[in-house]
LUMLUMDREN-2810 file (N, C-alpha, C; in Angstrom, 1 decimal):
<atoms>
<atom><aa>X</aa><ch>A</ch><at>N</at><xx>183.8</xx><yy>-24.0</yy><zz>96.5</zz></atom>
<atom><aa>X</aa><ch>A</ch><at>CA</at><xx>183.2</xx><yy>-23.1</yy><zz>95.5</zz></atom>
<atom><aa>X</aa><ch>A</ch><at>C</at><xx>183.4</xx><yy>-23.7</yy><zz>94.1</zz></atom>
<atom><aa>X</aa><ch>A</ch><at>N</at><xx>182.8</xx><yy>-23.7</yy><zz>93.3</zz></atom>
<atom><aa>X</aa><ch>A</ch><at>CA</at><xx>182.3</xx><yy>-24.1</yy><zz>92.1</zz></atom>
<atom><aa>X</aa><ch>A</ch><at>C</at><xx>182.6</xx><yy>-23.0</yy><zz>90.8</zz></atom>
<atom><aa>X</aa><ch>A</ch><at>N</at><xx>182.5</xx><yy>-23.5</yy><zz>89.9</zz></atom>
<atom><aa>X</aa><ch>A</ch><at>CA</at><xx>182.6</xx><yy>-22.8</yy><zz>88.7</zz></atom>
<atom><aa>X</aa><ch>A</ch><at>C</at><xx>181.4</xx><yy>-21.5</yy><zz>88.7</zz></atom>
<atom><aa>X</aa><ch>A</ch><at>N</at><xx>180.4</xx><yy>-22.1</yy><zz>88.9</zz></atom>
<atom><aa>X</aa><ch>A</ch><at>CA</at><xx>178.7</xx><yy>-21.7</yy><zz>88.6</zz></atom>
<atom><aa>X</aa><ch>A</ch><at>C</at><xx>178.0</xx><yy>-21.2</yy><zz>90.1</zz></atom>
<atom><aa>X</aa><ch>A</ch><at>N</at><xx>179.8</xx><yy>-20.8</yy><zz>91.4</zz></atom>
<atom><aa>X</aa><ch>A</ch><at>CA</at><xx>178.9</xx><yy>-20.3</yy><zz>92.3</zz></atom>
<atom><aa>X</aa><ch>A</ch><at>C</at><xx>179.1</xx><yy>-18.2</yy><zz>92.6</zz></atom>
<atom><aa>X</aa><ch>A</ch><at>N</at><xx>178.5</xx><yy>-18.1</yy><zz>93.0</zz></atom>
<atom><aa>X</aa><ch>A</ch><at>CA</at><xx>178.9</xx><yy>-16.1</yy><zz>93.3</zz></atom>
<atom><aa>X</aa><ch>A</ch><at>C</at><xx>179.9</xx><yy>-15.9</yy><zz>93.9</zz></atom>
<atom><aa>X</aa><ch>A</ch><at>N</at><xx>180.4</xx><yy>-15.1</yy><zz>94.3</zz></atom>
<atom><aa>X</aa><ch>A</ch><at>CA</at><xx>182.0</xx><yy>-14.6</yy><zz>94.6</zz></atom>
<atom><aa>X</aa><ch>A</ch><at>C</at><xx>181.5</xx><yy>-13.0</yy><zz>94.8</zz></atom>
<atom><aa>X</aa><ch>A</ch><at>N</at><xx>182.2</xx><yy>-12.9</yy><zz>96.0</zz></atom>
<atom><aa>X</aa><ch>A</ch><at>CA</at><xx>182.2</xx><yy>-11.4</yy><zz>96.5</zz></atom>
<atom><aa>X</aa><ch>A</ch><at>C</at><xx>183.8</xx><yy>-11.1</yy><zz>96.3</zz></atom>
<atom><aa>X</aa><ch>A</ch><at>N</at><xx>184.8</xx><yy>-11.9</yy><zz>95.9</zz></atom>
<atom><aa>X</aa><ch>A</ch><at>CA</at><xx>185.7</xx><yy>-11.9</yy><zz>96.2</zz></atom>
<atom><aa>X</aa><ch>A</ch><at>C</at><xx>186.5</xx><yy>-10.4</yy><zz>94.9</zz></atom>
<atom><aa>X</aa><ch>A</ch><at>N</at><xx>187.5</xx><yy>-9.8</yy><zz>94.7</zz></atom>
<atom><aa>X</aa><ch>A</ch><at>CA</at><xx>187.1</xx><yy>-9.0</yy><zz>93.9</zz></atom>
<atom><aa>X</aa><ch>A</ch><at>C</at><xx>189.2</xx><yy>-9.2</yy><zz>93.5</zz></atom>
<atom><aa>X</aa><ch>A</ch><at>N</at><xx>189.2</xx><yy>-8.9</yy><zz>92.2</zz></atom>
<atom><aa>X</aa><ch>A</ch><at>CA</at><xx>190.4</xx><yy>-9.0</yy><zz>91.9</zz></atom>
<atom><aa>X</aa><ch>A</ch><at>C</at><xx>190.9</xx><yy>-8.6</yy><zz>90.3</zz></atom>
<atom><aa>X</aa><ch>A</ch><at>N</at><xx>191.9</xx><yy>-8.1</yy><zz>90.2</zz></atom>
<atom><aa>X</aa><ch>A</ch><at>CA</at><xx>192.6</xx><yy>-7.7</yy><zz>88.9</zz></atom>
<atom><aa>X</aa><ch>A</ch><at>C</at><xx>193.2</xx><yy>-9.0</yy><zz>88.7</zz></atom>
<atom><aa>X</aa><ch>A</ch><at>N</at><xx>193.4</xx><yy>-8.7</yy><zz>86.6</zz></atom>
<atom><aa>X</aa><ch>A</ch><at>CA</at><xx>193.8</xx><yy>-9.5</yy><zz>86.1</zz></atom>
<atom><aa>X</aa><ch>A</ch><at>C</at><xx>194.8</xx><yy>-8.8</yy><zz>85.2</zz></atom>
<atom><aa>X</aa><ch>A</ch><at>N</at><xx>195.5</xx><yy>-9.4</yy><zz>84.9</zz></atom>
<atom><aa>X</aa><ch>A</ch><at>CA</at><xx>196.4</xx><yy>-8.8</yy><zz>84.0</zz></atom>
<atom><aa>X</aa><ch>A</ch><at>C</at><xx>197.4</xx><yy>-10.1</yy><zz>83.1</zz></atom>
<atom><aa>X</aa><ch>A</ch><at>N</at><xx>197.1</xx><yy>-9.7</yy><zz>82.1</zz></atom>
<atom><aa>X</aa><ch>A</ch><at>CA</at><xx>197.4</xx><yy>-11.0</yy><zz>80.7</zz></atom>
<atom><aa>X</aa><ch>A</ch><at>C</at><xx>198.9</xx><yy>-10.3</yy><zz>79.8</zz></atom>
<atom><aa>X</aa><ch>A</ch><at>N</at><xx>200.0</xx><yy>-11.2</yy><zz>79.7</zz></atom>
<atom><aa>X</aa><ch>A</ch><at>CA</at><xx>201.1</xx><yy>-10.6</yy><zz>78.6</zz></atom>
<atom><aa>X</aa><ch>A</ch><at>C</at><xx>202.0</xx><yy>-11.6</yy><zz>78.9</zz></atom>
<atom><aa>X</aa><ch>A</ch><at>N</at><xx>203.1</xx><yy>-10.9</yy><zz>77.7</zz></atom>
<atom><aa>X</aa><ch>A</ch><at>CA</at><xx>204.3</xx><yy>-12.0</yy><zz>77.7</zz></atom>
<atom><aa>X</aa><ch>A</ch><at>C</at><xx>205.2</xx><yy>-11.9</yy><zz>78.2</zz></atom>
<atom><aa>X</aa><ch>A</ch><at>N</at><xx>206.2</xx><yy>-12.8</yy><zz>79.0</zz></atom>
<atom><aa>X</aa><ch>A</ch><at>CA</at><xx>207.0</xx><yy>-12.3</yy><zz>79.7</zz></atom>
<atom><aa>X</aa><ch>A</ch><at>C</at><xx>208.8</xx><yy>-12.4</yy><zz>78.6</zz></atom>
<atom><aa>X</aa><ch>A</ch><at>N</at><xx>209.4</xx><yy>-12.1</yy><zz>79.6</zz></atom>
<atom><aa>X</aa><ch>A</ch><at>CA</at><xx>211.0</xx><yy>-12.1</yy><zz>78.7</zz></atom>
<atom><aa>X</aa><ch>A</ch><at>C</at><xx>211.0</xx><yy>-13.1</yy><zz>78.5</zz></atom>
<atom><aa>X</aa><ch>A</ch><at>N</at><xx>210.9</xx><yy>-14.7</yy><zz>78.8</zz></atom>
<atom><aa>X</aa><ch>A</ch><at>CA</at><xx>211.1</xx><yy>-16.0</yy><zz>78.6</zz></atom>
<atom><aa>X</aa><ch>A</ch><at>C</at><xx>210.4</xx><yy>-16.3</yy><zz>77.7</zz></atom>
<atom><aa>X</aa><ch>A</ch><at>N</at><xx>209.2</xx><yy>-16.1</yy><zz>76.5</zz></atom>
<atom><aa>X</aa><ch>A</ch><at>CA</at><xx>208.1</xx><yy>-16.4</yy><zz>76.2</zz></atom>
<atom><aa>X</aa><ch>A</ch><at>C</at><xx>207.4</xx><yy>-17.2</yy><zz>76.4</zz></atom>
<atom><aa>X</aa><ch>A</ch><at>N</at><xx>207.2</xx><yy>-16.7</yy><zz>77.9</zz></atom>
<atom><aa>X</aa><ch>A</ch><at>CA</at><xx>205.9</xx><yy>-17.3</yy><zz>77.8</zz></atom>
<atom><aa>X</aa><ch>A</ch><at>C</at><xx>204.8</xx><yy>-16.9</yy><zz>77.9</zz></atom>
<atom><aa>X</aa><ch>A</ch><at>N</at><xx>203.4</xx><yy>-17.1</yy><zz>78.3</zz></atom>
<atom><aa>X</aa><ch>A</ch><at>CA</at><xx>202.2</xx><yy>-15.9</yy><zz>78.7</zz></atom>
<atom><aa>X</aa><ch>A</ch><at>C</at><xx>202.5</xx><yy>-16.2</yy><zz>79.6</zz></atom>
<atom><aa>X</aa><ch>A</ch><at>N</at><xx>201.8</xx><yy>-15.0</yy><zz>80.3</zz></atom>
<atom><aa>X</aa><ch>A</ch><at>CA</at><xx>201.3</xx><yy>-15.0</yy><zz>82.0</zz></atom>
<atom><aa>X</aa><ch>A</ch><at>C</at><xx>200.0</xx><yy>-14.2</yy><zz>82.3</zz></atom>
<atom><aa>X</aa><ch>A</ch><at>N</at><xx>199.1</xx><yy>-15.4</yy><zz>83.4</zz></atom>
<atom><aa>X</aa><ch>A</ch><at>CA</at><xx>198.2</xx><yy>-14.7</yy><zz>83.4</zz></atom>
<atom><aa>X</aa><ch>A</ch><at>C</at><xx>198.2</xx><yy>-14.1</yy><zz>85.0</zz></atom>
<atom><aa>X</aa><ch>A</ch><at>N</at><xx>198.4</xx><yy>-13.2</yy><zz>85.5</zz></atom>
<atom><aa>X</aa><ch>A</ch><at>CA</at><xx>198.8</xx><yy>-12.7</yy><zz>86.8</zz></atom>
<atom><aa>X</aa><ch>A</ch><at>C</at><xx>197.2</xx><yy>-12.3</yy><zz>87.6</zz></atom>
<atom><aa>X</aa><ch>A</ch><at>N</at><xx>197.0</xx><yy>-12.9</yy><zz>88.7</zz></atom>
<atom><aa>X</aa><ch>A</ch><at>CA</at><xx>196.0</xx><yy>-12.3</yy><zz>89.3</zz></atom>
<atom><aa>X</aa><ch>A</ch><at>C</at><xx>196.5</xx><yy>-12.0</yy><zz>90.9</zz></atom>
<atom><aa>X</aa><ch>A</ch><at>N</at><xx>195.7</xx><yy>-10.8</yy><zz>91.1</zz></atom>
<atom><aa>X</aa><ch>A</ch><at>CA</at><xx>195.6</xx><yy>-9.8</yy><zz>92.0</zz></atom>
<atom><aa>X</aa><ch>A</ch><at>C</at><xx>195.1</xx><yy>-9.4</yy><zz>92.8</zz></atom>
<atom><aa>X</aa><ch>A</ch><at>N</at><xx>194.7</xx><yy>-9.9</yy><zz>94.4</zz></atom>
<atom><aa>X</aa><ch>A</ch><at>CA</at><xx>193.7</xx><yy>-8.7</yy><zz>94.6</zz></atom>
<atom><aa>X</aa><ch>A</ch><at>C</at><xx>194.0</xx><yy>-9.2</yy><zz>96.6</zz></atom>
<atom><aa>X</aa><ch>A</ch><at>N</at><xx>193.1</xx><yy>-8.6</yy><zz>97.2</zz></atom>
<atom><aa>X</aa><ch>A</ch><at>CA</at><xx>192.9</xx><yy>-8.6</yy><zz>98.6</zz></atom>
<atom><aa>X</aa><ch>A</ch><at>C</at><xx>193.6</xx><yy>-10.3</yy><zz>99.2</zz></atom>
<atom><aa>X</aa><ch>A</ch><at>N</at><xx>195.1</xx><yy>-10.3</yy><zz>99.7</zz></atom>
<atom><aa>X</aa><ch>A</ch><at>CA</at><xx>195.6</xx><yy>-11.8</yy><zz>99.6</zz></atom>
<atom><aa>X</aa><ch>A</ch><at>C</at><xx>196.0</xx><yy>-12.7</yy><zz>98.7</zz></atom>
<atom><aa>X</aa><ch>A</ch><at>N</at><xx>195.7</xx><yy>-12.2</yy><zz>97.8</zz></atom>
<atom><aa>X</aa><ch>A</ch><at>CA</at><xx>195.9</xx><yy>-13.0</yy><zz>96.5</zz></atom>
<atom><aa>X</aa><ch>A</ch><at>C</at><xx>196.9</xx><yy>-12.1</yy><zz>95.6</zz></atom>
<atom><aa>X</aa><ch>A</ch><at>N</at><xx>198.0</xx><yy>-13.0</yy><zz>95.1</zz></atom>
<atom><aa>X</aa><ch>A</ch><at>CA</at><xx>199.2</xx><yy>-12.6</yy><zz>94.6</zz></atom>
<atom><aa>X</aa><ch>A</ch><at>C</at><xx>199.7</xx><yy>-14.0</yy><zz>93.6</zz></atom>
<atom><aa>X</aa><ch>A</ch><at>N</at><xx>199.0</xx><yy>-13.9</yy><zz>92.2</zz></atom>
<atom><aa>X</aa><ch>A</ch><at>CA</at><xx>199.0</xx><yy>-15.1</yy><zz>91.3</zz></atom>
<atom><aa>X</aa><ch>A</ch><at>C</at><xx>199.6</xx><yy>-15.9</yy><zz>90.4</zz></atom>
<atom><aa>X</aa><ch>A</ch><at>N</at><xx>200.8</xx><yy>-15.7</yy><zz>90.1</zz></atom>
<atom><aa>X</aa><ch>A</ch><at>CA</at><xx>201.7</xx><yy>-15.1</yy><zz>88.6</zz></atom>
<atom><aa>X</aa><ch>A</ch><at>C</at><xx>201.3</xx><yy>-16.8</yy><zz>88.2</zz></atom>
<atom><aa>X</aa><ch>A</ch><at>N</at><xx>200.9</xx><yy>-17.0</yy><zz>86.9</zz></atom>
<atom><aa>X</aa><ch>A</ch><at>CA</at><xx>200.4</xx><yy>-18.3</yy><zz>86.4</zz></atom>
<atom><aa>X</aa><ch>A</ch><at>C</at><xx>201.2</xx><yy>-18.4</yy><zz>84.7</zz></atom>
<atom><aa>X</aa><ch>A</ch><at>N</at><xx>202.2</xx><yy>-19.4</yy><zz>84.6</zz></atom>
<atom><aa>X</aa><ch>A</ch><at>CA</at><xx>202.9</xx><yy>-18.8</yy><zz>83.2</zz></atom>
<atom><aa>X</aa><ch>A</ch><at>C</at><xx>202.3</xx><yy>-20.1</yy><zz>82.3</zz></atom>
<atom><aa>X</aa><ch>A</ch><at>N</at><xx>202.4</xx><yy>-19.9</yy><zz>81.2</zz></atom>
<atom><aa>X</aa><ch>A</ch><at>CA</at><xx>202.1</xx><yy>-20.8</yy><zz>80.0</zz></atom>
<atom><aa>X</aa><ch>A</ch><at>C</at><xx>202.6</xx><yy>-20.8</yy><zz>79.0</zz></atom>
<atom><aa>X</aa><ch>A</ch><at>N</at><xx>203.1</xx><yy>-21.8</yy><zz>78.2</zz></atom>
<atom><aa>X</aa><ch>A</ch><at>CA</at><xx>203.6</xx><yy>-21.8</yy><zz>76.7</zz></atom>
<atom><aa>X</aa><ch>A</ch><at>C</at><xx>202.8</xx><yy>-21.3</yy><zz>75.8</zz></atom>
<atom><aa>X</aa><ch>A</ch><at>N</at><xx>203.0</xx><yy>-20.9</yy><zz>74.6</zz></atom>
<atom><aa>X</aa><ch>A</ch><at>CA</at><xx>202.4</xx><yy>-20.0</yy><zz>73.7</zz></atom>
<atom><aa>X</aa><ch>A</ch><at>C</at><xx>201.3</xx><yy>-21.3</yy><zz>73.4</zz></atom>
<atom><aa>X</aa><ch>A</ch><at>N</at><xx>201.6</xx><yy>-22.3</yy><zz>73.2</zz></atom>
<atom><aa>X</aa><ch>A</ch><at>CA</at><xx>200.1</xx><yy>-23.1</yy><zz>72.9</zz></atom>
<atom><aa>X</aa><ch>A</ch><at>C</at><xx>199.2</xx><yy>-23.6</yy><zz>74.3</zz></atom>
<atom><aa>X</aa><ch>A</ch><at>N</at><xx>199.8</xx><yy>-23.8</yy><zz>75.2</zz></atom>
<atom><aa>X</aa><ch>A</ch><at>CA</at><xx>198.8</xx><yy>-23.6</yy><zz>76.2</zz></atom>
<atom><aa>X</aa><ch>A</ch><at>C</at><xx>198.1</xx><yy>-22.3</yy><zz>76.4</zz></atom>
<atom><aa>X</aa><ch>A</ch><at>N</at><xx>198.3</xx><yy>-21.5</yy><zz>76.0</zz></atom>
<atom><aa>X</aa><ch>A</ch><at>CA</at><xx>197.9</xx><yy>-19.9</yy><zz>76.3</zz></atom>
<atom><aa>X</aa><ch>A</ch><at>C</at><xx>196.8</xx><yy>-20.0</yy><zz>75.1</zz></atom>
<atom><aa>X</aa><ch>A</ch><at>N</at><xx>197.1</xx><yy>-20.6</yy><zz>74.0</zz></atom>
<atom><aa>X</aa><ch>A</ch><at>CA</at><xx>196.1</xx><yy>-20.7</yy><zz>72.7</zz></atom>
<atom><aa>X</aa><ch>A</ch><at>C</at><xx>194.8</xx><yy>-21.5</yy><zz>73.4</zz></atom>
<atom><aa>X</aa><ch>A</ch><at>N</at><xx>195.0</xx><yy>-22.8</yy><zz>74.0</zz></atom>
<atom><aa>X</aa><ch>A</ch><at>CA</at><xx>194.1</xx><yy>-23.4</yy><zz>74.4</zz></atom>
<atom><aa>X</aa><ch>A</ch><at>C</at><xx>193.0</xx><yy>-22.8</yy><zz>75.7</zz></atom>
<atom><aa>X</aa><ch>A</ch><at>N</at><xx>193.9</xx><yy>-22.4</yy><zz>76.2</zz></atom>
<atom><aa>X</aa><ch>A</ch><at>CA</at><xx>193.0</xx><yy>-20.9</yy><zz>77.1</zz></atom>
<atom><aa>X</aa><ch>A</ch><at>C</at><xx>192.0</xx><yy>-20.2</yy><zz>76.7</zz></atom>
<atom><aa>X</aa><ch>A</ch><at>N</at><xx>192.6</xx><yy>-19.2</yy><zz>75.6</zz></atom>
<atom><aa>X</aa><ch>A</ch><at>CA</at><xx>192.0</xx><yy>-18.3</yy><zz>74.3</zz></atom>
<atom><aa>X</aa><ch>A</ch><at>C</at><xx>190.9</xx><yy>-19.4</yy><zz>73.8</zz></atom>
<atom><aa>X</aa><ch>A</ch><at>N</at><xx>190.6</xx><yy>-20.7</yy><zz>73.6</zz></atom>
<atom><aa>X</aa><ch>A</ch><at>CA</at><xx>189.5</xx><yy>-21.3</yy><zz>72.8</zz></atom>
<atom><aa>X</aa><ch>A</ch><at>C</at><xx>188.5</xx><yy>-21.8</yy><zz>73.5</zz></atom>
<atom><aa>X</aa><ch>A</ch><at>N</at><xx>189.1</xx><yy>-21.7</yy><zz>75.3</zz></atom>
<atom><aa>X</aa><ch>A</ch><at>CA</at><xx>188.2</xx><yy>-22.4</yy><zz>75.9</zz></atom>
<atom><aa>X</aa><ch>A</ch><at>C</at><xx>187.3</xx><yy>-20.8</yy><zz>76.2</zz></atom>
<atom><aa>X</aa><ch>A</ch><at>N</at><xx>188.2</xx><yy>-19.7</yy><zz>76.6</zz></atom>
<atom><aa>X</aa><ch>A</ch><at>CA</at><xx>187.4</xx><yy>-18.8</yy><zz>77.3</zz></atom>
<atom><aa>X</aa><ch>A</ch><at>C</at><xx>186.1</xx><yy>-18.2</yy><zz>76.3</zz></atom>
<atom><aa>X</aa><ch>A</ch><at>N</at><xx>186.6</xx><yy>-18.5</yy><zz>74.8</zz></atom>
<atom><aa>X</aa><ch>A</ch><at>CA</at><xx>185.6</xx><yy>-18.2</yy><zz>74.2</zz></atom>
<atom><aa>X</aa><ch>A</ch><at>C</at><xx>184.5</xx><yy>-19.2</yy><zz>73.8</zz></atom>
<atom><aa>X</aa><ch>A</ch><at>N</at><xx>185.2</xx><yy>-19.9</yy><zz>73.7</zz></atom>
<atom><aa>X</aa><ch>A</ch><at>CA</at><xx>183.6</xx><yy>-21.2</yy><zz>74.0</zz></atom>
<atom><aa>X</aa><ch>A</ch><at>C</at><xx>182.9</xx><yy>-20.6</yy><zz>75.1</zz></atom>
<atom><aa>X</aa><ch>A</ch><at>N</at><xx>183.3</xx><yy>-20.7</yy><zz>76.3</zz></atom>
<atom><aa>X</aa><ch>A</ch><at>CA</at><xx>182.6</xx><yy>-20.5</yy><zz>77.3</zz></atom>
<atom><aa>X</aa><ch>A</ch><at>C</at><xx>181.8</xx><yy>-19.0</yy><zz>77.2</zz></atom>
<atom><aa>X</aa><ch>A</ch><at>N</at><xx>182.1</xx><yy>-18.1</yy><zz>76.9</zz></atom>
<atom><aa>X</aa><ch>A</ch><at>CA</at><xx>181.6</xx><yy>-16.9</yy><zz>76.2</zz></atom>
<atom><aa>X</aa><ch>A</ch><at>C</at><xx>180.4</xx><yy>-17.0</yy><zz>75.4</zz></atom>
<atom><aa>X</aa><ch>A</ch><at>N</at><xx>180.6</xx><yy>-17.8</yy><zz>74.5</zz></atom>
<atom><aa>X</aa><ch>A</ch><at>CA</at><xx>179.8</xx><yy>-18.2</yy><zz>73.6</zz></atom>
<atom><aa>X</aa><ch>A</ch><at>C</at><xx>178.5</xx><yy>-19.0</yy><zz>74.1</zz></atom>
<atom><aa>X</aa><ch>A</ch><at>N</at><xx>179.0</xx><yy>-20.2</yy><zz>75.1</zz></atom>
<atom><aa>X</aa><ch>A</ch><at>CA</at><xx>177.9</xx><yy>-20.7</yy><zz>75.8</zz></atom>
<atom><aa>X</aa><ch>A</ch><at>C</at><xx>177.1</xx><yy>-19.8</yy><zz>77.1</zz></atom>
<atom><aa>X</aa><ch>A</ch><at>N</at><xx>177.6</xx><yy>-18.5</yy><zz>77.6</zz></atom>
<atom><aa>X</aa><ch>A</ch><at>CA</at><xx>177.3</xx><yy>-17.9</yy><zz>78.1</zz></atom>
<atom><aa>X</aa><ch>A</ch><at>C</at><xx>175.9</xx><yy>-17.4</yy><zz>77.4</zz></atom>
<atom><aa>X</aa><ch>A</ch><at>N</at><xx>176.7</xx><yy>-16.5</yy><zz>76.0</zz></atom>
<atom><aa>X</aa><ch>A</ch><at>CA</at><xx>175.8</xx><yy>-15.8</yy><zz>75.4</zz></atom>
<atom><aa>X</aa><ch>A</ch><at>C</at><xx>174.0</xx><yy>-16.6</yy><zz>74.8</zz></atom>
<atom><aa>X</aa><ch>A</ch><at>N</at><xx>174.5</xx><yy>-18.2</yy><zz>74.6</zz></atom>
<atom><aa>X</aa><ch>A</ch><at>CA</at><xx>173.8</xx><yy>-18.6</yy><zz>74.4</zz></atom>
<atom><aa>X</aa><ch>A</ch><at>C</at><xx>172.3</xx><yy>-18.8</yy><zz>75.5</zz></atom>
<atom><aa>X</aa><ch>A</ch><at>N</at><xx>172.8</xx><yy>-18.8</yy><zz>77.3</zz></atom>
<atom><aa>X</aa><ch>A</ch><at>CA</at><xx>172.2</xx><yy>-19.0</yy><zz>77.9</zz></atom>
<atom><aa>X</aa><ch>A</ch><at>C</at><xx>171.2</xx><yy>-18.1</yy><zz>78.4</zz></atom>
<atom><aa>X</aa><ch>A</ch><at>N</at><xx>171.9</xx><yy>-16.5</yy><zz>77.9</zz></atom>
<atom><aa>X</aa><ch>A</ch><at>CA</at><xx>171.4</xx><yy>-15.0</yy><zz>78.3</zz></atom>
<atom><aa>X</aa><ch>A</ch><at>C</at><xx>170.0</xx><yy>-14.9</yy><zz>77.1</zz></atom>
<atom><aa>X</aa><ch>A</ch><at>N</at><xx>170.2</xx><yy>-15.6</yy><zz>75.5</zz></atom>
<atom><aa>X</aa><ch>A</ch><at>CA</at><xx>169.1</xx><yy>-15.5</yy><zz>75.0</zz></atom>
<atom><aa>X</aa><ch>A</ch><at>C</at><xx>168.3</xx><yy>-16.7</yy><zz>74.7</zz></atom>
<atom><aa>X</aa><ch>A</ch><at>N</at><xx>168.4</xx><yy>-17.2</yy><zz>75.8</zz></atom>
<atom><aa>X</aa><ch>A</ch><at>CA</at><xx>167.6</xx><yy>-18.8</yy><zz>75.8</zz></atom>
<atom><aa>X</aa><ch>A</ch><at>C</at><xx>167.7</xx><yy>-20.0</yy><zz>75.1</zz></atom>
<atom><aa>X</aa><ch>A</ch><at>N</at><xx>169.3</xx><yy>-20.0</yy><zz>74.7</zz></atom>
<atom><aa>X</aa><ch>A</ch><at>CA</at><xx>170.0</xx><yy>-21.2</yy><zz>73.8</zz></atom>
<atom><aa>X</aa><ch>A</ch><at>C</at><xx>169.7</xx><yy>-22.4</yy><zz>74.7</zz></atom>
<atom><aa>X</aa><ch>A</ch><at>N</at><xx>170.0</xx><yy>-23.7</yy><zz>74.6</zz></atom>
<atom><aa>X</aa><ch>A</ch><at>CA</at><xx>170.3</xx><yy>-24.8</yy><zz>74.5</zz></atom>
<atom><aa>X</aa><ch>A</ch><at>C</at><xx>171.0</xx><yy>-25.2</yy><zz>75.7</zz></atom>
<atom><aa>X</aa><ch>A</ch><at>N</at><xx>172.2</xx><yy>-24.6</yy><zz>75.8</zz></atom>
<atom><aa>X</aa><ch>A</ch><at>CA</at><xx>173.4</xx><yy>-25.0</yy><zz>76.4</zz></atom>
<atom><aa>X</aa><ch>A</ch><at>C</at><xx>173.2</xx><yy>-24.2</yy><zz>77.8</zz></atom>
<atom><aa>X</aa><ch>A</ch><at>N</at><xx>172.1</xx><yy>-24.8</yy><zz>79.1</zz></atom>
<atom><aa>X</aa><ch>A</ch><at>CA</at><xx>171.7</xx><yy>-24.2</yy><zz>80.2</zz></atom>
<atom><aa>X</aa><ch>A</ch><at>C</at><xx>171.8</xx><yy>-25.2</yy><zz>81.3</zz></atom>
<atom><aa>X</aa><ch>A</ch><at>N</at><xx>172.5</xx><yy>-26.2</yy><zz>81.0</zz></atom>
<atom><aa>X</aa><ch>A</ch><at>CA</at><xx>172.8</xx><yy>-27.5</yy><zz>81.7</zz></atom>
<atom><aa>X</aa><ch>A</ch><at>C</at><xx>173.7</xx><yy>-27.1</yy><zz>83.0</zz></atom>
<atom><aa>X</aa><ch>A</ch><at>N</at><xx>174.2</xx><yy>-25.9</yy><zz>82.6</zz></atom>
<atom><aa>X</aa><ch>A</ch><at>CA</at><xx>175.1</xx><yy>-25.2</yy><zz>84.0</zz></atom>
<atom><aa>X</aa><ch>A</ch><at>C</at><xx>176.8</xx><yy>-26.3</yy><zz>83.7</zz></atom>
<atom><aa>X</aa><ch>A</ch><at>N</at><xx>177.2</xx><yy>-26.7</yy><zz>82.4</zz></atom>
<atom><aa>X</aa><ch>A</ch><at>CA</at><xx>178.0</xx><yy>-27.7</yy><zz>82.7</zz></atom>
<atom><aa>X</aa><ch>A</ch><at>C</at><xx>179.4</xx><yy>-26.9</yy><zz>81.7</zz></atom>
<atom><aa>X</aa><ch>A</ch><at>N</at><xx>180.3</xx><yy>-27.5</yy><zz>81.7</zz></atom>
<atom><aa>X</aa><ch>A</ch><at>CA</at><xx>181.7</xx><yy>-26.8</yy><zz>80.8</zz></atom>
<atom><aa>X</aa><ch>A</ch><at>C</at><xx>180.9</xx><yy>-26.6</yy><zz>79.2</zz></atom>
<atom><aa>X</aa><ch>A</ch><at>N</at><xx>181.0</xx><yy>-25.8</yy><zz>78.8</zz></atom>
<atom><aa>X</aa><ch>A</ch><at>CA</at><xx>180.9</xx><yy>-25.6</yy><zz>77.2</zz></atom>
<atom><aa>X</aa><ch>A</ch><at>C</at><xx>181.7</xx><yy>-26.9</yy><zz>76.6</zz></atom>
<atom><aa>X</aa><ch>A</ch><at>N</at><xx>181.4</xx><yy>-27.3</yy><zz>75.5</zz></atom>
<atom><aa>X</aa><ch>A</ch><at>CA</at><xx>182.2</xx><yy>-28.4</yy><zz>74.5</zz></atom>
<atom><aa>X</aa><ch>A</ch><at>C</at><xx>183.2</xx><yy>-27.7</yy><zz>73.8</zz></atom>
<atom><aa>X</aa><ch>A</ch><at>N</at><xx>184.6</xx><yy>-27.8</yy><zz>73.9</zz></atom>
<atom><aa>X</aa><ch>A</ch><at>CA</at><xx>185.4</xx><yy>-27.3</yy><zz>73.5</zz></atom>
<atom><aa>X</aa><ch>A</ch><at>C</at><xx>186.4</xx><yy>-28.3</yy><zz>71.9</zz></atom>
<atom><aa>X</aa><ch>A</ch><at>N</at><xx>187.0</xx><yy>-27.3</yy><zz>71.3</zz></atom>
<atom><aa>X</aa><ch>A</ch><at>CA</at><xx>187.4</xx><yy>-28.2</yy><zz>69.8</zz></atom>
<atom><aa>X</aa><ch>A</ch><at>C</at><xx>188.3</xx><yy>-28.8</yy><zz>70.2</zz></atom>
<atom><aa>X</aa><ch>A</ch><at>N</at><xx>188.5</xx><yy>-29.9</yy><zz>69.6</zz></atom>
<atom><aa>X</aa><ch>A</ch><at>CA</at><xx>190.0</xx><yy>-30.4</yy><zz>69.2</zz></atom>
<atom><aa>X</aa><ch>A</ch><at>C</at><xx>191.1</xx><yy>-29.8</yy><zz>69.8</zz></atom>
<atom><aa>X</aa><ch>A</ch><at>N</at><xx>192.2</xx><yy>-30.3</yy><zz>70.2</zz></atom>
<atom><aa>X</aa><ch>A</ch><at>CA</at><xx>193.0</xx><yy>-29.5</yy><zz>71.1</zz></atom>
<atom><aa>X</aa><ch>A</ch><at>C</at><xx>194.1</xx><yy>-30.3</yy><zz>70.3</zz></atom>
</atoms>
């Protein structure tokens, strides 16, 4: 399965900081039991990619450019 394929699969997410600081992004659901932790700048790099990708989404919904089906370009890291 692919970035760009459908999923019936169904699952909670849930985002925060734990006592250690770090993030955690925890997912949830039928089998699935996720806990994923990250340092405060890996967790920044997350936050830049998921809105790139947001962004390149939005672009594809009103007939932008970016329909190559491929990762958005993301900034400087």
């Amino acid at each position: 399965m692919g970035i760009d394929s459908e999923s019936d699969v169904a699952a909670n997410l849930q985002i925060g900081p734990t006592s250690i600081g770090m993030v955690r992004i925890y997912v949830e659901g039928e089998g699935i039991d996720l806990p994923l932790d990250f340092d405060p700048e890996e967790a920044e790099e997350i936050a830049e990619e998921l809105l790139a990708a947001a962004e390149a989404a939005r672009e594809i919904l009103s007939g932008g450019a970016n329909t190559s089906g491929g990762k958005p370009k993301k900034g400087k890291r």
